[in-house]
CHARMM-style PDB file with segment names, atoms N, HN, CA, C and O in Angstrom:
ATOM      1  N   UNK     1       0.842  -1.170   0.000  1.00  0.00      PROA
ATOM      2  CA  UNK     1       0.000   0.000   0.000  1.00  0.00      PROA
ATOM      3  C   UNK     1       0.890   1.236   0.000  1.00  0.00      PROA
ATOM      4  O   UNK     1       2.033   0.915   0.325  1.00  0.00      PROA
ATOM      5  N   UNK     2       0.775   2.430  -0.231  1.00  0.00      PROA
ATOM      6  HN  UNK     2      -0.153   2.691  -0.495  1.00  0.00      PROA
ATOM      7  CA  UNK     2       1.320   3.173  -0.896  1.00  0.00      PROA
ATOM      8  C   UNK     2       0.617   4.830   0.163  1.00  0.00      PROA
ATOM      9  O   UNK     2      -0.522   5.262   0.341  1.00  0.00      PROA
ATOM     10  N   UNK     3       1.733   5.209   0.536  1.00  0.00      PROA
ATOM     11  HN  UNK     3       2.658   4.858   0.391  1.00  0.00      PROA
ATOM     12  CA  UNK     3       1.522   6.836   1.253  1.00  0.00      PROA
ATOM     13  C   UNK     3       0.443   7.277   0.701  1.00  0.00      PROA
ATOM     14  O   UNK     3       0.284   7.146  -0.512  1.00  0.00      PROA
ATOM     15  N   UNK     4      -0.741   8.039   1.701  1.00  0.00      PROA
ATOM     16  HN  UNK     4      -0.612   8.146   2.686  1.00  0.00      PROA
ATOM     17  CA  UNK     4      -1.587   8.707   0.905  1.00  0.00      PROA
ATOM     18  C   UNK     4      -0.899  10.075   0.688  1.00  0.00      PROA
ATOM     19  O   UNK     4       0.088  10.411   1.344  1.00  0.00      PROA
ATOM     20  N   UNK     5      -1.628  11.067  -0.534  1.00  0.00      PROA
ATOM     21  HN  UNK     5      -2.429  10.794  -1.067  1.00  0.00      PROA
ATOM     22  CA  UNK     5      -1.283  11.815  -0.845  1.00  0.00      PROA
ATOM     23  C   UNK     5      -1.347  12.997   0.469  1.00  0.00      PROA
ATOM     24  O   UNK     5      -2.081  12.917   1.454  1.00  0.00      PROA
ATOM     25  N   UNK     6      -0.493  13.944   0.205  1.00  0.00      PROA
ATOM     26  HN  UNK     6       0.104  14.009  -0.595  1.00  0.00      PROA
ATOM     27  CA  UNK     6       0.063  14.684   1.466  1.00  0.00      PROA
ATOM     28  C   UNK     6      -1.312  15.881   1.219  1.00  0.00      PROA
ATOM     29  O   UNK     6      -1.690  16.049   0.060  1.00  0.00      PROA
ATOM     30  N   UNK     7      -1.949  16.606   2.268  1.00  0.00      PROA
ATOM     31  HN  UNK     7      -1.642  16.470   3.210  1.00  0.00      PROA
ATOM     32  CA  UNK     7      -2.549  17.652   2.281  1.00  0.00      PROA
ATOM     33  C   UNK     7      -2.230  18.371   1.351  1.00  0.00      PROA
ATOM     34  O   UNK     7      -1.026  18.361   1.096  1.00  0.00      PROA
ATOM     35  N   UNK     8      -2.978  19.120   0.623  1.00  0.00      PROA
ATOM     36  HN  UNK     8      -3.957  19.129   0.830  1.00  0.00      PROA
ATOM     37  CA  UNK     8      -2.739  20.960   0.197  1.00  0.00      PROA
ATOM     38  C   UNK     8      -1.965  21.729   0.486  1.00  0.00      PROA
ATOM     39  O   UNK     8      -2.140  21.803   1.702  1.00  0.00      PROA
ATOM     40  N   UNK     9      -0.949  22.605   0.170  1.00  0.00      PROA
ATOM     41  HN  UNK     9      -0.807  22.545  -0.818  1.00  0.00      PROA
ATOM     42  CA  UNK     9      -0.159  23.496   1.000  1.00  0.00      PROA
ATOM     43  C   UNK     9       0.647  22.674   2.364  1.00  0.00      PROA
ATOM     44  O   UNK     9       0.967  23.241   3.408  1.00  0.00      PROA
ATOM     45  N   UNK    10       0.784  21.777   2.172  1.00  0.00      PROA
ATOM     46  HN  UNK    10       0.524  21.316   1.323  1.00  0.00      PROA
ATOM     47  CA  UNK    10       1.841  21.114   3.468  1.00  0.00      PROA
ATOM     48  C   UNK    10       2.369  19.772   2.663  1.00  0.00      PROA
ATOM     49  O   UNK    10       1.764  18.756   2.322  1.00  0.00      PROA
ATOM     50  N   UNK    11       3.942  20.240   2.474  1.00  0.00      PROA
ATOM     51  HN  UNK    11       4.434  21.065   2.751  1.00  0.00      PROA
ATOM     52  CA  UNK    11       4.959  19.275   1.492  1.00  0.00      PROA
ATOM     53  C   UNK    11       4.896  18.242   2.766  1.00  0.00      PROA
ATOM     54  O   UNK    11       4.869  18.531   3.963  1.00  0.00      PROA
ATOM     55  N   UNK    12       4.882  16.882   2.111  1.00  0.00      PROA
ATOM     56  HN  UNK    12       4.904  16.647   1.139  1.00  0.00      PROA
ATOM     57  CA  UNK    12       4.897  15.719   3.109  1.00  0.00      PROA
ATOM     58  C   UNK    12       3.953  15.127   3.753  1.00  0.00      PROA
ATOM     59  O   UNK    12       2.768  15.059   3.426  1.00  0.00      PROA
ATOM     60  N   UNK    13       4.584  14.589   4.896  1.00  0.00      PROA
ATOM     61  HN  UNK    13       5.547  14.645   5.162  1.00  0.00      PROA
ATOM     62  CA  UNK    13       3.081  14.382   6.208  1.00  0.00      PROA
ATOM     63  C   UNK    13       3.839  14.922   7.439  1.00  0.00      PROA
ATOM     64  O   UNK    13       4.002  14.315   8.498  1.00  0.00      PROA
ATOM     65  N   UNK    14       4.376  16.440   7.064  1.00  0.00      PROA
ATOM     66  HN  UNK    14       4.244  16.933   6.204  1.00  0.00      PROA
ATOM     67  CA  UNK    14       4.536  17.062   8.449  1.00  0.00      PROA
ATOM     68  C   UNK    14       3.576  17.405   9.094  1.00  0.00      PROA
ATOM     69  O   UNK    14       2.546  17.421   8.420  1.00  0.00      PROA
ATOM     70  N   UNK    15       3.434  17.751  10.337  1.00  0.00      PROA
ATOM     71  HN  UNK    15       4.271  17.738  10.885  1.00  0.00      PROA
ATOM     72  CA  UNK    15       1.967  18.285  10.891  1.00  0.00      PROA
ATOM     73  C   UNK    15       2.484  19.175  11.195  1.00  0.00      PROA
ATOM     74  O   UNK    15       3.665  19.506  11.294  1.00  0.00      PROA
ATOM     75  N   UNK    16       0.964  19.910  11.473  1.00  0.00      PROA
ATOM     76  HN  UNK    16       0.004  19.641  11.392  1.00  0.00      PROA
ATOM     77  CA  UNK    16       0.403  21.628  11.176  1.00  0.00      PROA
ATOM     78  C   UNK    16       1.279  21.854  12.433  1.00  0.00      PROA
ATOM     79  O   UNK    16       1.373  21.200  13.471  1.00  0.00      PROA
ATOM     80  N   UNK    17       2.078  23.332  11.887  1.00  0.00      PROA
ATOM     81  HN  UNK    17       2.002  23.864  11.044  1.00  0.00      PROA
ATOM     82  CA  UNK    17       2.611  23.687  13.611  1.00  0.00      PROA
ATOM     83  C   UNK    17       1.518  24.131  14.649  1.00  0.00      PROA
ATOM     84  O   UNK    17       0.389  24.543  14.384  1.00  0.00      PROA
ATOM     85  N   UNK    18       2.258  23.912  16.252  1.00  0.00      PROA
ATOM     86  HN  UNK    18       3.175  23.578  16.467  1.00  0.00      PROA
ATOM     87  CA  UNK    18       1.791  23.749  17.135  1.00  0.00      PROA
ATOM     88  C   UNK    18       0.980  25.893  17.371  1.00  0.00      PROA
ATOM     89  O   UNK    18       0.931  26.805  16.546  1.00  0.00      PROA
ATOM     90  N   UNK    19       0.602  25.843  18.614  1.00  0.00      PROA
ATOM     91  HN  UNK    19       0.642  25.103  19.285  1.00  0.00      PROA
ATOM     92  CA  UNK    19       0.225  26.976  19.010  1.00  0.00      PROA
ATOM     93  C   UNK    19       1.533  28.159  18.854  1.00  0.00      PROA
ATOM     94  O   UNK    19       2.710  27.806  18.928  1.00  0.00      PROA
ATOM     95  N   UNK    20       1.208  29.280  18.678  1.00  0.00      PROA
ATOM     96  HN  UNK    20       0.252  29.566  18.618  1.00  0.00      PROA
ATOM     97  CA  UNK    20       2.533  30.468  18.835  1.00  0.00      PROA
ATOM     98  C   UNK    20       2.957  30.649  20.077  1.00  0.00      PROA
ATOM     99  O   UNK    20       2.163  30.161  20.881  1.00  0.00      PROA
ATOM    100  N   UNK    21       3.900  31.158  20.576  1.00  0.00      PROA
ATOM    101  HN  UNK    21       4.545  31.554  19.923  1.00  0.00      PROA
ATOM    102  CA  UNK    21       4.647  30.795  22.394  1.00  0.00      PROA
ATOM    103  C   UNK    21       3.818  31.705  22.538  1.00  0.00      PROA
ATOM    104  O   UNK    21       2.861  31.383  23.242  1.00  0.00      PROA
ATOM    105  N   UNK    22       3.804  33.466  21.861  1.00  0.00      PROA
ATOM    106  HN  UNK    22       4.581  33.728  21.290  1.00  0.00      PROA
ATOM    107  CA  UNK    22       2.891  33.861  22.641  1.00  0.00      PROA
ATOM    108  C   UNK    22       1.316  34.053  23.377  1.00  0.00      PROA
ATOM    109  O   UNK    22       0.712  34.847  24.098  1.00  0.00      PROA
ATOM    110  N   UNK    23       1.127  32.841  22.711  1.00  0.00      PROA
ATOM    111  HN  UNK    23       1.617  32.196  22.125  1.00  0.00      PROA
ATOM    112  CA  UNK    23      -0.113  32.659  23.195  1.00  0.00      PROA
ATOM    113  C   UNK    23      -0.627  31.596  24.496  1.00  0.00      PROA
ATOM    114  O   UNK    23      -1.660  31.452  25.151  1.00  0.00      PROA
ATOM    115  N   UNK    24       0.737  30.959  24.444  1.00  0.00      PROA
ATOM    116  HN  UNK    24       1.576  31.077  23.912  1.00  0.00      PROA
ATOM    117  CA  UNK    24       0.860  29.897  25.748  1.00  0.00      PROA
ATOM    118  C   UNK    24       1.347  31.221  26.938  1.00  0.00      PROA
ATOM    119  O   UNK    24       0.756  31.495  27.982  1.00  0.00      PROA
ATOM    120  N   UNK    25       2.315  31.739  26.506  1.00  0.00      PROA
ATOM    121  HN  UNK    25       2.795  31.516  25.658  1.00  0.00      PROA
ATOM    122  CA  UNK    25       2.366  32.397  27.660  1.00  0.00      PROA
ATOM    123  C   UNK    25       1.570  33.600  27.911  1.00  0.00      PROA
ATOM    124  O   UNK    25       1.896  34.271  28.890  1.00  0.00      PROA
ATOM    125  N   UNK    26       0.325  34.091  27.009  1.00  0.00      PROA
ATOM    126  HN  UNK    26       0.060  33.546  26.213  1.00  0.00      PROA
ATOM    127  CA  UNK    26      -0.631  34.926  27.739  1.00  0.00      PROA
ATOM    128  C   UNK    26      -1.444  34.231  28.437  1.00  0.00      PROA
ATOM    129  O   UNK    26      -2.081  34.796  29.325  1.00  0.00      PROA
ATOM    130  N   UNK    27      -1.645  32.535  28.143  1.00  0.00      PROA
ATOM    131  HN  UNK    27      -1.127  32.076  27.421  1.00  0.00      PROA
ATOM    132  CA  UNK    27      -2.895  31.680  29.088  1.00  0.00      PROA
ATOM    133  C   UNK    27      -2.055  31.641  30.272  1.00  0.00      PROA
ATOM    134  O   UNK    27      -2.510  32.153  31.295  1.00  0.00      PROA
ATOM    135  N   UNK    28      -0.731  31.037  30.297  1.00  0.00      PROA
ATOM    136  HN  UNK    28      -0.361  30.621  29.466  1.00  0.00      PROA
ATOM    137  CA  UNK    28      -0.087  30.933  32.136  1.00  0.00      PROA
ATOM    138  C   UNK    28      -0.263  32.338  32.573  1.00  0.00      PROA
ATOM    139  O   UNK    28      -0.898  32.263  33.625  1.00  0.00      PROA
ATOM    140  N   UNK    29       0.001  33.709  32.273  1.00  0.00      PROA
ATOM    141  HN  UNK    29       0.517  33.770  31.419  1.00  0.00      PROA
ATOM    142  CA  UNK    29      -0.191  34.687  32.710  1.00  0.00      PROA
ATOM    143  C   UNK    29      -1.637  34.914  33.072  1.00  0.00      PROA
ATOM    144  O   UNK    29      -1.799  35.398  34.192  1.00  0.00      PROA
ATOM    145  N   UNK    30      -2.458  34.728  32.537  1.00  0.00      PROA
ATOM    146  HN  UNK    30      -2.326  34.335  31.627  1.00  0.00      PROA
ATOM    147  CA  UNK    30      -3.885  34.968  33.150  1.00  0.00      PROA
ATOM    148  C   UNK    30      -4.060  33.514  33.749  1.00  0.00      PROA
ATOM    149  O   UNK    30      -4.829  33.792  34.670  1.00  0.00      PROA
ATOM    150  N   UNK    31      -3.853  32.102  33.845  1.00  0.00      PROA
ATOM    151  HN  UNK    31      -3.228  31.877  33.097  1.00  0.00      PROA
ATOM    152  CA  UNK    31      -4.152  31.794  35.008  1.00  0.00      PROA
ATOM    153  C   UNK    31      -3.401  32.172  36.392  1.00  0.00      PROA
ATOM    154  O   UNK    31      -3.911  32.291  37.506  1.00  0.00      PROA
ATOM    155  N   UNK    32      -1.979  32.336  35.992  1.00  0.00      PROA
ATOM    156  HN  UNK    32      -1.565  32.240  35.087  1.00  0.00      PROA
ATOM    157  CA  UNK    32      -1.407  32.991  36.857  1.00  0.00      PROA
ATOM    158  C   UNK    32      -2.496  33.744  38.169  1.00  0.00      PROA
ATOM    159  O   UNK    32      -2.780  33.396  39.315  1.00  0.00      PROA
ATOM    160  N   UNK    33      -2.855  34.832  37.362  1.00  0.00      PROA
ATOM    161  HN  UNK    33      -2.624  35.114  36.431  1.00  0.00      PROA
ATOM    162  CA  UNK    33      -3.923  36.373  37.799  1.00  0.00      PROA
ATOM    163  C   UNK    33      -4.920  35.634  38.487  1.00  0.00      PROA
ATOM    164  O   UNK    33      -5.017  35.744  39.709  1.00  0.00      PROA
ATOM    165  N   UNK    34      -5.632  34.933  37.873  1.00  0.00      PROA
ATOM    166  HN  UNK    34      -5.553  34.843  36.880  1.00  0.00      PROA
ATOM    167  CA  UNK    34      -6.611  33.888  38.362  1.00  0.00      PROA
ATOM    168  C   UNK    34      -6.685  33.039  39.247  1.00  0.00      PROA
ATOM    169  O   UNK    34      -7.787  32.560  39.515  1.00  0.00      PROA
ATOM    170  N   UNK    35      -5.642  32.670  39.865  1.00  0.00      PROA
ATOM    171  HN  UNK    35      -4.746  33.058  39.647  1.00  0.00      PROA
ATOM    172  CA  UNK    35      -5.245  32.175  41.523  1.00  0.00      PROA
ATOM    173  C   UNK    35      -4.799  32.822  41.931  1.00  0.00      PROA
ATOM    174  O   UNK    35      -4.581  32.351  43.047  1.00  0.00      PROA
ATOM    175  N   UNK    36      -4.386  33.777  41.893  1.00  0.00      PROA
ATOM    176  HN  UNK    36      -4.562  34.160  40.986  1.00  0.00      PROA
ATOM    177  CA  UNK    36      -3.767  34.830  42.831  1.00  0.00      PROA
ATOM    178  C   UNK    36      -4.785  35.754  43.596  1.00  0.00      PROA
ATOM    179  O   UNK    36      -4.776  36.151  44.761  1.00  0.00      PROA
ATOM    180  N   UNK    37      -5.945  36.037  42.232  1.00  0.00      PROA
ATOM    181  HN  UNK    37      -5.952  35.715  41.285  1.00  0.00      PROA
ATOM    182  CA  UNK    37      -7.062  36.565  43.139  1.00  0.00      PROA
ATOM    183  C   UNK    37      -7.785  35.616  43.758  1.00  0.00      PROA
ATOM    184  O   UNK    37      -8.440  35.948  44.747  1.00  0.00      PROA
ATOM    185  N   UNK    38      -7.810  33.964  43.197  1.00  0.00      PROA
ATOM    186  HN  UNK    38      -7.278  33.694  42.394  1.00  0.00      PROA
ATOM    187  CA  UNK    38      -8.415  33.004  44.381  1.00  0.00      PROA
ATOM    188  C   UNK    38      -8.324  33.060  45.592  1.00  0.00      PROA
ATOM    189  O   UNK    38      -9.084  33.263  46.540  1.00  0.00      PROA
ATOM    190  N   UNK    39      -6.735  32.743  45.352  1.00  0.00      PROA
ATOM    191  HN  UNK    39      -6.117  32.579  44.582  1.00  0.00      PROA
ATOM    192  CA  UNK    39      -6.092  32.733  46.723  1.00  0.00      PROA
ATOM    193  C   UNK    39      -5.778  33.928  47.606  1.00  0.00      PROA
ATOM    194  O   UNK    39      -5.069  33.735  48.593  1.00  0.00      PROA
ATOM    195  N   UNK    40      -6.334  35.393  47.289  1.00  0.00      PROA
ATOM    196  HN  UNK    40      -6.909  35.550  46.487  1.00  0.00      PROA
ATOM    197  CA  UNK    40      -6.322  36.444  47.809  1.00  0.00      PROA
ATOM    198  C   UNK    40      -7.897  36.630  48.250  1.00  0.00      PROA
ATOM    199  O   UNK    40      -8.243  37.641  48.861  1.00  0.00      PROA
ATOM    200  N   UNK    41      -8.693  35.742  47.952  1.00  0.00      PROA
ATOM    201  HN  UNK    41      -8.411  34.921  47.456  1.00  0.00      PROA
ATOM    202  CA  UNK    41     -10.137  36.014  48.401  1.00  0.00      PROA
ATOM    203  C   UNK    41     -10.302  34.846  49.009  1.00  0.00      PROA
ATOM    204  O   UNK    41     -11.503  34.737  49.259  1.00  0.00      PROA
ATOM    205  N   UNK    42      -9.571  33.697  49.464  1.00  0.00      PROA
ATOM    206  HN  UNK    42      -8.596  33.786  49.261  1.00  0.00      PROA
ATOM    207  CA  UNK    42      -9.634  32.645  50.334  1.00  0.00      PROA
ATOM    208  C   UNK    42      -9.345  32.960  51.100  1.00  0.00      PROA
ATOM    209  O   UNK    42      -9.915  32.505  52.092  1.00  0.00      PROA
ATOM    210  N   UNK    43      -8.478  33.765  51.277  1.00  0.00      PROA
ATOM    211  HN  UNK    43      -8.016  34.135  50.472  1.00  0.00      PROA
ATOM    212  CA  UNK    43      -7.124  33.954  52.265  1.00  0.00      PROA
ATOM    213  C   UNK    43      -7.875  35.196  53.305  1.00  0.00      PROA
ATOM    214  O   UNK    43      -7.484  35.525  54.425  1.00  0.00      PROA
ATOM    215  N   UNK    44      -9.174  35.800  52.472  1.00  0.00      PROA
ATOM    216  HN  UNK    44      -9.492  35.533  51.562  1.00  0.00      PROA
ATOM    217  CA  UNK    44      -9.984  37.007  53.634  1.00  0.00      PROA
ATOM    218  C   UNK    44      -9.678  38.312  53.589  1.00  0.00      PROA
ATOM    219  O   UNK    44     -10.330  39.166  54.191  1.00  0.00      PROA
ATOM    220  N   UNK    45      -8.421  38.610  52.699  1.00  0.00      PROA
ATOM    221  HN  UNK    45      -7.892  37.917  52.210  1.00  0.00      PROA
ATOM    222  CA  UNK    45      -8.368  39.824  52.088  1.00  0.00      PROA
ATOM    223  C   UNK    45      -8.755  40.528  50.741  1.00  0.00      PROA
ATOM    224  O   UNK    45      -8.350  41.665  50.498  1.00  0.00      PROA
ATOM    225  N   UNK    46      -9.561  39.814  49.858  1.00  0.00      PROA
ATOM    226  HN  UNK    46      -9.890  38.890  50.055  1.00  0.00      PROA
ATOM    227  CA  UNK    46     -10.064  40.553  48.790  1.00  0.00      PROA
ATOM    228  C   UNK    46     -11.615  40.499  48.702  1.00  0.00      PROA
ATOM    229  O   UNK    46     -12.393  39.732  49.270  1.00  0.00      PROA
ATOM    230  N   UNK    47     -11.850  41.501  47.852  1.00  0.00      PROA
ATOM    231  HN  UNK    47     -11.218  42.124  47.391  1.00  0.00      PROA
ATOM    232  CA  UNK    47     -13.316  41.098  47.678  1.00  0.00      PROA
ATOM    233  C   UNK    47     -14.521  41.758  49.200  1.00  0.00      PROA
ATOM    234  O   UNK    47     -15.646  41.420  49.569  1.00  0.00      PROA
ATOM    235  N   UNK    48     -13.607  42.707  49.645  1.00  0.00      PROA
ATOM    236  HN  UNK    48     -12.693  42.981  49.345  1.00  0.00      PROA
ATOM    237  CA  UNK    48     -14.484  43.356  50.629  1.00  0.00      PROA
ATOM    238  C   UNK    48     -15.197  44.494  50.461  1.00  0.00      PROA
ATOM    239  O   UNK    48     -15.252  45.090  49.385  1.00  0.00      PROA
ATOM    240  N   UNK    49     -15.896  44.927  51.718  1.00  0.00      PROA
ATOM    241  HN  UNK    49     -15.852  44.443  52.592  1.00  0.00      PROA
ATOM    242  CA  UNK    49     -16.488  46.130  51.225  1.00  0.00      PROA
ATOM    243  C   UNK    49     -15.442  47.178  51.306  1.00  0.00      PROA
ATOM    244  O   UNK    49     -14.346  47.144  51.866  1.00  0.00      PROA
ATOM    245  N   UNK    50     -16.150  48.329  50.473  1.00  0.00      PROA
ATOM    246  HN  UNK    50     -17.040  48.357  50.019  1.00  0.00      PROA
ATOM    247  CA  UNK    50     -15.567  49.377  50.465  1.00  0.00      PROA
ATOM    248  C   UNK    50     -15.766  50.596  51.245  1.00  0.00      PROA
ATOM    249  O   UNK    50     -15.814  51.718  50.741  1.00  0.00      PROA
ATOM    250  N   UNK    51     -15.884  50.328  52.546  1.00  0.00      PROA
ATOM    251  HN  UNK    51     -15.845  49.416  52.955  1.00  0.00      PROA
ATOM    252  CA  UNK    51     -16.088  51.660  53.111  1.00  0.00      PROA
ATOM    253  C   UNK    51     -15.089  52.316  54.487  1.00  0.00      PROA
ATOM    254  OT1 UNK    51     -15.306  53.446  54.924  1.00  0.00      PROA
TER     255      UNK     51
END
């Protein structure tokens, strides 16, 4: 049996590149943000009133 023919616009059977870095590192940066205010409103200091 015999290679199937390779996709359109992609020489071979390389695969499609992965995600761009900067986009992995804007998701760790906002989960980052995202436990920090967890753990700043577990912890009894955020998220209070304002007066």
């Amino acid at each position: 049996m015999t290679d199937p023919t390779p996709a359109p616009g992609r020489p071979g059977n390389q695969p499609a590149p992965g995600r761009p870095r900067w986009v992995n590192v804007f998701a760790i940066v906002v989960i980052a943000l995202i436990l920090a205010v967890v753990i700043v409103h577990l912890a009894g200091g955020g998220m209070g009133g304002h007066s």
